[in-house]
N, C-alpha and C positions, 0 to 999 in steps of 0.2 A: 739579730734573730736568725736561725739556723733553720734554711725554708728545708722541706720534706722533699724526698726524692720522686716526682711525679710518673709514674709507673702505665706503660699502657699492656694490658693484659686483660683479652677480651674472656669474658668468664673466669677469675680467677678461682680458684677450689680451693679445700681447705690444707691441702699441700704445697700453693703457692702460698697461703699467707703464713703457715707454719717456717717454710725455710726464709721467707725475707721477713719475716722476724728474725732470724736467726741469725744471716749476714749482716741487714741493712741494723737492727737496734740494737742486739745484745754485742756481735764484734766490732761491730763499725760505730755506733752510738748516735746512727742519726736514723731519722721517721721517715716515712714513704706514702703513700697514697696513691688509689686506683683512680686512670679519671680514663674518657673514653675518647677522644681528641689525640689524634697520634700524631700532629702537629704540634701539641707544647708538652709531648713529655721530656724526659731527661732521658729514659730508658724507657727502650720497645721490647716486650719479650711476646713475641709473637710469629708466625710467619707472615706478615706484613713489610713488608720494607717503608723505612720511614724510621724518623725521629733522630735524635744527638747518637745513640748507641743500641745499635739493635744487636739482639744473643737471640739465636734463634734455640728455639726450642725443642728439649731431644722428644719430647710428649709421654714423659710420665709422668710429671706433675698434671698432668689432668686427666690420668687414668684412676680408677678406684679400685679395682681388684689389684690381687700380687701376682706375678705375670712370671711363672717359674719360665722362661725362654727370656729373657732379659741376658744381654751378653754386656760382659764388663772388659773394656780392651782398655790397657792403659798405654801412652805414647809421652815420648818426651819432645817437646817444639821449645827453641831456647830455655833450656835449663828452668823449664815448669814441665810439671808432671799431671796428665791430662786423662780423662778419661770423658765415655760422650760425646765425640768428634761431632761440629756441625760441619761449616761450609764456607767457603771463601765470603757468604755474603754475610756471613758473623761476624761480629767485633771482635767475637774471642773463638780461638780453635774448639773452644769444647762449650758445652752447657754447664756454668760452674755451678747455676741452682740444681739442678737434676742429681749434677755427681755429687754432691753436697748431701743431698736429700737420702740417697740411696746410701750413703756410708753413716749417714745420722741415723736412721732411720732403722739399720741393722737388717736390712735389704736380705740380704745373702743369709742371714739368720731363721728366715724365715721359706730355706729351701732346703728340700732333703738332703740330710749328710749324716756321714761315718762318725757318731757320737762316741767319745772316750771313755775311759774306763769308769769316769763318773757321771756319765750320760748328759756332759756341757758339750758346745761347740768348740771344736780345736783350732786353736789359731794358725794352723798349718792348713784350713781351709777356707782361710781369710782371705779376697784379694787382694788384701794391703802384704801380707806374711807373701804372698807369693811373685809379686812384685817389686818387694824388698821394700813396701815403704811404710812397713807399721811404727816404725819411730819415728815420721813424720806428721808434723799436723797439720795434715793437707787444705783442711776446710778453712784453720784459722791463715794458712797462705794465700786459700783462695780467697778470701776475703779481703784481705790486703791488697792482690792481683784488682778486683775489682776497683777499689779504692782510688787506686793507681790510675785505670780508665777513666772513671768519673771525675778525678783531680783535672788532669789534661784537658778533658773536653769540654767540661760545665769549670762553674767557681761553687758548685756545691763543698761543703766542708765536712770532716767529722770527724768524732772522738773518739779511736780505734782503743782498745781495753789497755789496760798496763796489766803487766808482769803481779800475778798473785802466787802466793803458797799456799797450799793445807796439807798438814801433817796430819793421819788419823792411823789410829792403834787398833788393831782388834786382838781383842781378853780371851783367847781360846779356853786357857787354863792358868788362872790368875796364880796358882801357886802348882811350883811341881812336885813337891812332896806332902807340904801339909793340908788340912783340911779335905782329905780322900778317904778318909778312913783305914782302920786296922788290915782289913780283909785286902785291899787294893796294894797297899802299902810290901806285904806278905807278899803278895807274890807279884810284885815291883822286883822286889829282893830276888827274888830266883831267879824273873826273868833277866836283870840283870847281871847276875853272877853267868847265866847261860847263852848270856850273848856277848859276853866278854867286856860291857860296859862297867868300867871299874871306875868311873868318875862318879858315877849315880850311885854305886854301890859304897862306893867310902863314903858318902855324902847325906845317902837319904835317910838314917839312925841318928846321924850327928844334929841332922835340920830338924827330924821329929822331937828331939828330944829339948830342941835350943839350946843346943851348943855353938850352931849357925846357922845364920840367915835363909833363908827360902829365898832362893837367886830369881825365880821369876818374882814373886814381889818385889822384891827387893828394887827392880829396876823398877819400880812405879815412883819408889825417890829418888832414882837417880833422872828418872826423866822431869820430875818434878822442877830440878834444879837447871833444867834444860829451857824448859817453858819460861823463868826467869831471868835466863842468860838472854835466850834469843826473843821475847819475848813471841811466843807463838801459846796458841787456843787448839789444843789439837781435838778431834772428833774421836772419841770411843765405841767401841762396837760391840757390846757384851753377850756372850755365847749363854743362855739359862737353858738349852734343852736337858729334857731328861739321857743321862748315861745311855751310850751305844760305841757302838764302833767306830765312831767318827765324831762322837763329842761326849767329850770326857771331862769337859769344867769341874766346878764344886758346885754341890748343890745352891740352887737359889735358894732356899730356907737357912743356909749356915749362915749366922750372925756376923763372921767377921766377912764374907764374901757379900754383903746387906751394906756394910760399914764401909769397906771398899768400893764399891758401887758409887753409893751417896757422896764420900769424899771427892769422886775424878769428876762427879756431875759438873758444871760451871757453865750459864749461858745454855742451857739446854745442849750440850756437848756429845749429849751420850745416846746411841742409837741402839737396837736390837741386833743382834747378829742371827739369823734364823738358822735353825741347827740344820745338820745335813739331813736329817729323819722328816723335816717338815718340807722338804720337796716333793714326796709321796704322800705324805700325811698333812693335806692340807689347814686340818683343824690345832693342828702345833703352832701356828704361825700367830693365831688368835691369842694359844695360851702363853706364849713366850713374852709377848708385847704385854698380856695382863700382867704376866709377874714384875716386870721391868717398871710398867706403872705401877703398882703397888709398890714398889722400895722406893721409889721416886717421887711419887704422888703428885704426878701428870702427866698430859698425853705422852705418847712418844713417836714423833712422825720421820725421824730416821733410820735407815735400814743397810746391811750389806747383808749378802748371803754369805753362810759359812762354805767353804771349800768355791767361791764361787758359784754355789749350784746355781746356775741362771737358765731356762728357756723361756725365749718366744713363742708366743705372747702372754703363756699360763704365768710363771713367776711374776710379771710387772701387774698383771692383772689382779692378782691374789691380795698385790700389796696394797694396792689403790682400795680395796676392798675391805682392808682391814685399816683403815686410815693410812697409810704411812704416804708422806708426800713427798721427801727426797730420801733417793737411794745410790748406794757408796760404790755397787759391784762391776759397772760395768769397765771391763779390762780383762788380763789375761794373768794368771802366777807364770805359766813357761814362758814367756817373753813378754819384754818390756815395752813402751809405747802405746799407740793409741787403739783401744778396739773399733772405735767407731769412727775415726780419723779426725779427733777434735781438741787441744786441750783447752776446755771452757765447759761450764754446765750447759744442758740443755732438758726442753720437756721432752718427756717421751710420746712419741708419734706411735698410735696405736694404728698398725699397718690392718691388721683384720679387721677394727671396725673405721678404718680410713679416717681417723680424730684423733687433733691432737688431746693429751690427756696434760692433768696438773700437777703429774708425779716429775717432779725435777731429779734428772742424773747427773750423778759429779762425779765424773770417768777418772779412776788411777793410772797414771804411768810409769810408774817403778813400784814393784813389791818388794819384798826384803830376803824372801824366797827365791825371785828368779836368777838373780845373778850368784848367791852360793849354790845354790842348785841345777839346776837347768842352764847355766852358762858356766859353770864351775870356774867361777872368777876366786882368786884372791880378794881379800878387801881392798889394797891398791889398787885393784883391776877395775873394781866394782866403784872405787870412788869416780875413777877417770871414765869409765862408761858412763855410770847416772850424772853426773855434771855433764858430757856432751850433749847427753839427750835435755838436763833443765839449760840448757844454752840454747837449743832449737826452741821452747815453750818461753824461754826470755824475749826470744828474738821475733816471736809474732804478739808479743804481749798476752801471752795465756795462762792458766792456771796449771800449775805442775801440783799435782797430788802423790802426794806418796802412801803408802801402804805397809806398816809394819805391824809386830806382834811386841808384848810385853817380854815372851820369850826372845827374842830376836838382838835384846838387851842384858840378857842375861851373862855374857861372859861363860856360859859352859858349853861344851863338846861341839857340837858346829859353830855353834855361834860366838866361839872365842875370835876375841879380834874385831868383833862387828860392831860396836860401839861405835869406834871412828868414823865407820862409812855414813852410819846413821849419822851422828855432829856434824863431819862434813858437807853432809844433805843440807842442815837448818844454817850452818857457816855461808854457803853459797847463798841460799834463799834469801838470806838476810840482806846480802851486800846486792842483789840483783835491783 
């Protein structure tokens, strides 16, 4: 029988029992408990001297407000990467719960900064991006780090997570020529011809008319056949906002995008994508989720934002509001790696009203975007980068999530050649 880790921490609050859930039962896989006796615990986190392993504590787990003067220094002490400095009279150089907490928690999210051209947080104001260690997953380290203490000292045991995958797709524009109507199609045509896209231009009369395929559908069987190779369940993420600048789907009423829909459903698979329009217009959020249920006909408690539109604390707040209980977005399209320094799901800690909340997040660390994009990789380049990075989420036993589009499958104009990178994504995952 697997006794619990007997914990002395005099007043814990609801940010210490939020993070050691989060090291000690979801990474580590073993139970813990508060007792008040600092003679028989295992672990003191206290300023008390006393017990098997005392961490002293940096004291923001038992602050409630968010403290914009919070300074984040990070140090490397044998080849671990630290932040939180205690004191010689610590077990460990740093507070692993505090830095844990602060990077889960999306700390730094919730202080003033220079918003980007689509009014998200940019990862170039990230501690981790400027430390160099946003492709690391430092909390799933730190957790093992502890591990490792408690192994030596005590004969406590545990069952630290293994190596998962999830593949998820988001449906921006499930087809590129068809089902857009006459009028879009027209001056598709022009714009095309006046930007010198002659791929779309030979292409989009010949797909109207069925002489050939719609390439972005099209990949929906080719990935079909993928699911049965590798056997994987991927998560869908379907865009229904109304037409704008930034979502340009098929309508949710068109029959065959209804049919579509319902066929990728499997295992409740299929989440909402909220359009970029419902970051401002908070009552789109409501009606997107209704249409979704309505072709579906049941709830739908999945979510990624479209274009990432993410802020603290309004966006997670909205969603909780409107039922959704786990959400796809939190990560970055310009670079790869971990936004919150984790790869493993976690609930989101509502820092304003200092609670944890029941909305589960399943953070991505490879889009499909950033390395043709934003890294201007080849696909060889791109395959040998995202295998390093799912070799570091192998090697703490984490969840590597990826992030692609149906477009992204496609075989045209940028996305020629990317096929391979994506197979060699679900090749690696398989043999991991």
């Amino acid at each position: 029988m697997q006794l619990p880790i007997k914990i002395y921490c005099p007043d814990p609050s609801a940010r210490h029992r939020y993070i050691f859930d989060l090291l000690f039962k979801e990474l580590l896989g073993t139970d813990y408990i508060f007792i008040d006796d600092i003679s028989l615990c295992h672990f003191n986190y206290s300023k008390d001297s006393g017990g098997l392993c005392h961490i002293l504590p940096h004291g923001l787990l038992s602050e409630k407000n968010i403290r914009p003067d919070i300074q984040v220094v990070f140090e490397n002490i044998d080849n671990q990467w630290f932040m939180f400095r205690t004191n010689d009279a610590s077990k460990t150089p740093f507070d692993v719960f505090a830095a844990s907490f602060y990077l889960v928690s999306r700390y730094e999210e919730y202080m003033p900064y220079e918003a980007d051209d689509h009014n998200r947080f940019s990862a170039r104001f990230s501690c981790l991006t400027q430390n160099d260690l946003l492709e690391e997953p430092l909390i799933n380290k730190w957790a093992l780090y502890i591990k490792n203490i408690f192994s030596s000292s005590t004969d406590l045991r545990f069952i630290p997570r293994k190596f998962e995958f999830l593949s998820t797709i988001d449906v921006d524009q499930a087809w590129k020529f068809k089902h857009k109507g006459l009028f879009r199609n027209v001056l598709g045509t022009f714009r095309d011809f006046k930007e010198g896209k002659w791929e779309n231009f030979s292409d989009r009369w010949p797909v109207l008319l069925g002489l050939k395929k719609d390439p972005f559908y099209e990949a929906f069987s080719w990935h079909k056949l993928l699911e049965s190779k590798y056997d994987i369940k991927p998560n869908y993420f379907i865009l229904l906002g109304d037409y704008s600048t930034f979502d340009k789907n098929t309508s949710y009423k068109n029959y065959e995008f209804v049919k579509l829909i319902q066929s990728l459903d499997s295992a409740d698979s299929i989440g909402i994508h909220p359009s970029y329009k419902s970051n401002t217009e908070q009552p789109k959020v409501a009606q997107e989720i209704n249409r979704l249920e309505s072709i579906l006909c049941r709830p739908i408690v999945m979510s990624r934002q479209h274009f990432l539109m993410h802020r603290m604390p309004e966006t997670y707040q909205t969603l909780i509001k409107k039922g959704i209980t786990e959400d796809h977005t939190m990560g970055y399209s310009t670079h790869l790696g971990f936004r919150a320094g984790i790869a493993a799901p976690f609930y989101w800690f509502d820092l304003e009203n200092n609670i944890q909340t029941k909305l589960k997040l399943v953070p991505f660390c490879a889009m499909d975007i950033t390395p043709l994009h934003y890294r201007k990789e080849s696909p060889l380049e791109a395959i040998e980068t995202i295998g390093k990075l799912m070799k570091k989420v192998n090697d703490v036993g984490g969840l590597f999530v990826s992030l692609w589009h149906n477009e992204s499958f496609s075989e045209t104009e940028r996305w020629r050649g990317w096929r391979v990178v994506y197979e060699s994504l679900l090749a690696k995952a398989s043999k991991s």
